[in-house]
Phi, psi and omega in degrees: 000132175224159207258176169284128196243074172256095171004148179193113191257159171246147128241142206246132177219127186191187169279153179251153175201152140294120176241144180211143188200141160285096185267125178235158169203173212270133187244100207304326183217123159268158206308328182183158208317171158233172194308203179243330169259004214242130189259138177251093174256189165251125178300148151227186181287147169269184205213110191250157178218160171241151217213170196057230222278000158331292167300311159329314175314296174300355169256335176295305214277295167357300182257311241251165151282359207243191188255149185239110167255129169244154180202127180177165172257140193204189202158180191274169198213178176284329194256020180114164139347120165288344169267326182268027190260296211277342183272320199313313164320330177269325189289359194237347155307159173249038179305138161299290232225126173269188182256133183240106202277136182275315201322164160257128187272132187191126195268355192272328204265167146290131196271166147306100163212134165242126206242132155249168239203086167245160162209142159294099179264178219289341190284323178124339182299103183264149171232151184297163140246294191238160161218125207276127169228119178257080174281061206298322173068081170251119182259168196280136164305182143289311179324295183336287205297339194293305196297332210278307170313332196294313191279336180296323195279343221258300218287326177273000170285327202237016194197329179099132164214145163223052173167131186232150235184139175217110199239102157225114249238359180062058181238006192120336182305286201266121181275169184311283152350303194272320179298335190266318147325291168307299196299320178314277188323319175316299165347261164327303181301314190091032207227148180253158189234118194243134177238156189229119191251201195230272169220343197251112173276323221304312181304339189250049178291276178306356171268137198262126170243132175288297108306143173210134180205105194249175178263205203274311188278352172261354159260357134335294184302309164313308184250051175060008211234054189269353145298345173265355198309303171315322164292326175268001138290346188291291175321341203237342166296326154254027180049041182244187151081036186268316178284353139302337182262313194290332171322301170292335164305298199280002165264313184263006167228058219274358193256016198224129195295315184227124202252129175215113218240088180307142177269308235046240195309337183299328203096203184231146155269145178242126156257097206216155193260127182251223176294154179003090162128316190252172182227137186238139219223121182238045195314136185236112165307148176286174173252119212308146148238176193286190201268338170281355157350310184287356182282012211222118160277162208089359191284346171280358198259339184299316185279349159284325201279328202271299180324294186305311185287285189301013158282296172297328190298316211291341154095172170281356166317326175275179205239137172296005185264330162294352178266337229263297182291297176322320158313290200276010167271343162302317190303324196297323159357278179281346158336285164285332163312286208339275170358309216256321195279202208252133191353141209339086219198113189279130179282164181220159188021278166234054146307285178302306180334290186283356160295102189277124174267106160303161167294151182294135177235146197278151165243316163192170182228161186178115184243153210200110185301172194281320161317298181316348222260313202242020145297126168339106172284354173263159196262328151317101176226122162264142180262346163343284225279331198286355193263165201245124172035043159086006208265210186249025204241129182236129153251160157221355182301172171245343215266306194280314215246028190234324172297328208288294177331299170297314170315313174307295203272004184276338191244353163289338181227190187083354167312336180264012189241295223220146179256002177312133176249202197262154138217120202286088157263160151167164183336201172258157169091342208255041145092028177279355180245347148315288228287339182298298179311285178342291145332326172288308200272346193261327165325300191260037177264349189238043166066021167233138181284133165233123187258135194250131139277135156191343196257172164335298205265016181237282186308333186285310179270354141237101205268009187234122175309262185352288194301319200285328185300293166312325177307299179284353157296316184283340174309333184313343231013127159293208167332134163073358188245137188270036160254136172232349178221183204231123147246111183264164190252120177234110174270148199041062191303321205241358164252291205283347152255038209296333166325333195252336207221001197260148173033254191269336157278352140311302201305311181315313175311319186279318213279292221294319174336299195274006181244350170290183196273331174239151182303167168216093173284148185231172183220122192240130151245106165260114139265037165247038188313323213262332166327299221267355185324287214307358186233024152257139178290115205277301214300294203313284194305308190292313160332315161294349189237151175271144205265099146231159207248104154278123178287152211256175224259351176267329137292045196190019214290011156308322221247320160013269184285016175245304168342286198315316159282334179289299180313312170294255197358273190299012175282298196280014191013291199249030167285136180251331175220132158222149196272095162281094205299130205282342179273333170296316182277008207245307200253021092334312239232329178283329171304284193287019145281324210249344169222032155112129167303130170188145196280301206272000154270325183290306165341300219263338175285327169302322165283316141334258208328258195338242216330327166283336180258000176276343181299324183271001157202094166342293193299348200238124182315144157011087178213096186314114131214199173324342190288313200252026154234156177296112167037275181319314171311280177312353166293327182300166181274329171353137136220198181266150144284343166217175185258095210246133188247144173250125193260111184286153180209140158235092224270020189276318171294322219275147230239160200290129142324125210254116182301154173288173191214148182268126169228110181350276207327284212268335155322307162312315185277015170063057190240260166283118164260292196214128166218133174253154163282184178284157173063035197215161189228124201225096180257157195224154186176123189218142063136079158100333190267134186234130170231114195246132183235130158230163167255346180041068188069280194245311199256121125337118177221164153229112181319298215207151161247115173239195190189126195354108155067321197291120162285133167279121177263120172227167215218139147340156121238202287133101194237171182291137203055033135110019163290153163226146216220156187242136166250152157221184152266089195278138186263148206341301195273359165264339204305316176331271206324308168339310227265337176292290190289356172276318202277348166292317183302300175304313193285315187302000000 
């Protein structure tokens, strides 16, 4: 096998550990008796490494021709220096290159080590026995991430990078802060970014990742199903459920071009954005390896790394959807050497070079627009469980609706201990003037006054931090009243109110809050805050305030078709249910892929529809289909596989049920009988004659009429404002009776 030997600089940034191991094997005469509980084995020499995001390093500098930066934190351990580990490793390595570590050293901190405890039998096979994980979780500084950017930017103003790894074990390193720092810069550069997670995808939710490649139990962890992990091995062992795995890709890591999800013996699942629109899905078989394989640690860190250099080397001339699978049948590749050599023991060249590689083989495929993907999959979605606190803000994201959650309980509690207040950011669209209401309704249920700033004119007339502080004091309510604290809401906190909160007078602003006579907590809303850091007092200001970021409707394209859907609700008012034909919504939700996500278009196409279709039947609720999209809209080529009607129900909408009525008149002639709301079920019944109308939840119907035994056949209609109503024909020789059982019925 042989890889592309095109210069390639990396730079690697994680948590750093020591792996230190024990080797024992059974001890034929002990040295002396032993206890009646105490097991005796025979020592060999041990063996210290250095590991997580190290190892990627040491296989970059091994194979690759370019330069390797490592960034990380270290310091000493019980089994030695982490630097002088990493340097012995490059000297007993077979490196191209050595490794140029960036990291901060400090002989003070403690390193991350994990010592296993093996044995060895006579065949050469090892099995764990214990494994000690001496963690401290000494997290990164603000300097830190400043140095570690400092140093990402240096190497690449002066040396070139084409590739950055994030290798993370959640152990303190890379902080929210320093990842949003790299992808950003990544971002500007134009360096593709490959993460290896743990569990917390959140930091890199809002962020664009070229790959993120967890195995199958930390994307368990990821999508919240970590009790499920056998079943989707199960799922993935027959090759089923893959737009279901892809489904969950596009909810919870929705920003990342290509997903590659290890199995260990199943292979991998792959995701990767073909053409406009589509996605495309593979379980990929493993690549056979030797029979001591399972001893050998490290194999996610061997395959990012391996993943990456042959991903870039291969340039950008080619399309990244094309580098990608050829890339990882090499990488899997270089796995399985990795597997085959002798304990954690870095292939080197011509390693690889003597290594015979199969071809990659598919187990099964499978392509699917993006739409298709992130439509509801039940054909019933009640939007209940999706609203946020009674409002008009609908999720299924955990990320958005986790943000929303904490802000609320970051300002419902805490009054009587700390006065930190909030800072709200995030696009336009992402519900910020919902979460204001909220605030308005949940606040003065526990006695705190809330004053809204917003407009111009506000700001103009209190251009002094003293003047505006004074305002919300006389606003307080006093003596006999159970409000004592103030949260004011200031929107465009930091541009168009920049007088109040930019440089000494923000700080002033917080110190004056907590120092009146009644608290005063503030909530600053921006969505250019990350502009506005720099004219803010970082240590004074920010220290004081809690940070939260809403991802914005593009980083969340799960939510599409519940948006899409809440606007027609507030289109259709006293509608409680509407009916969307799967091919309309299909071609709603692919258009605002392909021509950009924004809240006040998906609005306004939501409004369109509801309005064509009550115009073409008044009487009836909703019901969405191709008839009713706008031109443009109606252009996509999208469709359904069956002709599937998907039915929303809101019961936020939904209006007091209405007794049923009578109408004599035309009731004696066996006409108009019984009209009801929807989702009500409604029976009648006198001497042999029976009349049952359900609604059966979401479709109207009429079961059944009968007349002693005789069915009457009758049709629905539809009356104004959501009664729905039955006609039939009753014939001659039932009407006496009919009429007999109406006027009993009416009198009851």
């Amino acid at each position: 096998m042989k890889l592309n030997e095109a210069p390639v600089n990396v730079f690697v940034l994680g948590d750093l550990v020591v792996d230190h191991f024990i080797p024992t094997s059974k001890k034929t005469r002990p040295f002396q008796r032993a206890n009646v509980d105490e097991v005796v084995v025979e020592g060999h020499r041990r063996r210290t490494f250095v590991g997580g995001a190290a190892n990627c390093a040491r296989l970059i500098a091994s194979l690759g021709a370019g330069r390797t930066c490592l960034w990380g934190l270290s310091g000493h351990s019980p089994w030695g220096s982490f630097v002088q580990l990493l340097d012995r490793s490059q000297n007993t390595a077979p490196m191209t290159r050595g490794i140029i570590y960036l990291g901060v050293h400090n002989e003070a901190f403690q390193m991350n080590t994990i010592t296993r405890v093996i044995r060895e039998d006579e065949g050469g096979g090892r099995n764990r026995l214990i494994r000690i994980d001496d963690i401290p979780y000494v997290h990164v500084t603000e300097s830190q991430e400043r140095d570690a950017l400092d140093h990402l930017r240096a190497e690449a103003a002066a040396y070139g990078l084409q590739a950055i790894i994030l290798n993370d074990l959640d152990m303190g390193a890379l902080s929210e802060g320093l990842v949003r720092g790299v992808i950003e810069f990544a971002s500007e550069a134009n360096i593709p970014v490959f993460v290896d997670p743990k569990r917390n995808w959140a930091k890199y939710r809002e962020l664009y990742v070229t790959c993120a490649l967890p195995n199958l139990r930390e994307w368990c962890d990821i999508i919240g199903e970590s009790d499920r992990y056998e079943h989707w091995r199960t799922e993935i062992l027959a090759s089923r459920s893959l737009e279901s795995i892809a489904h969950k890709c596009l909810q919870f890591m929705p920003r990342v071009d290509f997903h590659v999800i290890t199995c260990d013996s199943l292979g991998s699942i792959v995701i990767l954005k073909s053409e406009s629109g589509q996605r495309d899905i593979y379980h990929i078989k493993a690549h056979p390896v030797g029979t001591n394989s399972a001893d050998q640690l490290g194999p996610g860190d061997i395959l990012v790394a391996a993943l990456a250099i042959e991903f870039v080397s291969m340039g950008p001339s080619s399309k990244p959807a094309d580098r990608i699978l050829p890339s990882l049948e090499k990488a899997n590749a270089v796995v399985a050497c990795y597997m085959d050599m002798n304990w954690h023991q870095t292939p080197s060249s011509k390693d690889i070079a003597a290594f015979a590689m199969n071809n990659i083989e598919v187990a099964g495929q499978t392509r699917v627009s993006e739409a298709h993907i992130i439509i509801p999959e039940s054909q019933n979605i009640s939007m209940d469980p999706c609203m946020l606190y009674d409002s008009e803000l609908v999720s299924v994201d955990p990320t958005y609706r986790n943000a929303i959650t904490s802000l609320v309980t970051f300002l419902l509690e805490g009054w009587n201990e700390k006065t930190f207040s909030a800072i709200l950011t995030g696009r336009g669209g992402t519900g910020k003037s919902e979460i204001i209401k909220i605030l308005q309704a949940e606040l003065p249920k526990i006695g705190v006054f809330v004053r809204v700033f917003t407009s111009l004119s506000e700001y103009r007339e209190y251009r002094s931090v003293e003047s505006l502080i004074g305002h919300v004091q006389r606003l307080i309510p006093k003596e006999g009243s159970k409000t004592r604290s103030a949260l004011v809401i200031i929107d465009e906190a930091f541009t168009v109110a920049a007088h109040l909160t930019h440089g000494k007078n923000g700080v002033l602003l917080l110190q004056e809050g907590a120092q009146g006579p009644c608290k005063i907590r503030f909530m600053f809303i921006d969505a250019n805050y990350e502009d506005a850091r720099q004219k803010l007092s970082t240590s004074q200001f920010e220290s004081r305030c809690k940070v939260f970021r809403l991802p914005s409707l593009d980083s969340r394209h799960i939510d599409i078709p519940y948006v899409f859907a809440a606007a027609c609700f507030r289109e259709a008012k006293n509608e409680s249910v509407i009916r969307i034909s799967e091919t309309a919504l299909l071609k709603v939700v692919d258009w605002v892929l392909k021509t950009g996500i924004n809240t006040r278009t998906i609005t306004q196409i939501a409004n369109d529809m509801v309005s064509s279709a009550l115009r073409l039947a008044p009487d009836s609720p909703p019901e969405l289909s191709n008839r009713n999209l706008p031109d443009d809209v109606k252009e996509s080529k999208i469709s359904a596989r069956a002709r599937n009607l998907k039915v929303f129900e809101w019961a936020r909408f939904k209006q007091p049920a209405e007794r049923r009525t009578w109408k004599r008149k035309d009731a004696r002639r066996g006409r108009v009988i019984i009209a009801g709301r929807p989702a009500s079920v409604i029976n009648v019944s006198y001497e042999g004659l029976e009349a049952k109308l359900e609604a059966h939840r979401f479709i109207p119907k009429v079961c059944d009429v009968k007349a002693n035994g005789t069915l009457l056949k009758g049709t629905t209609i539809w009356k104004k404002g959501g009664l729905c109503g039955m006609r039939l024909s009753v014939p001659k020789k039932f009407l006496a009776k009919w009429r007999e059982f109406v006027d009993k019925t009416e009198s009851a």
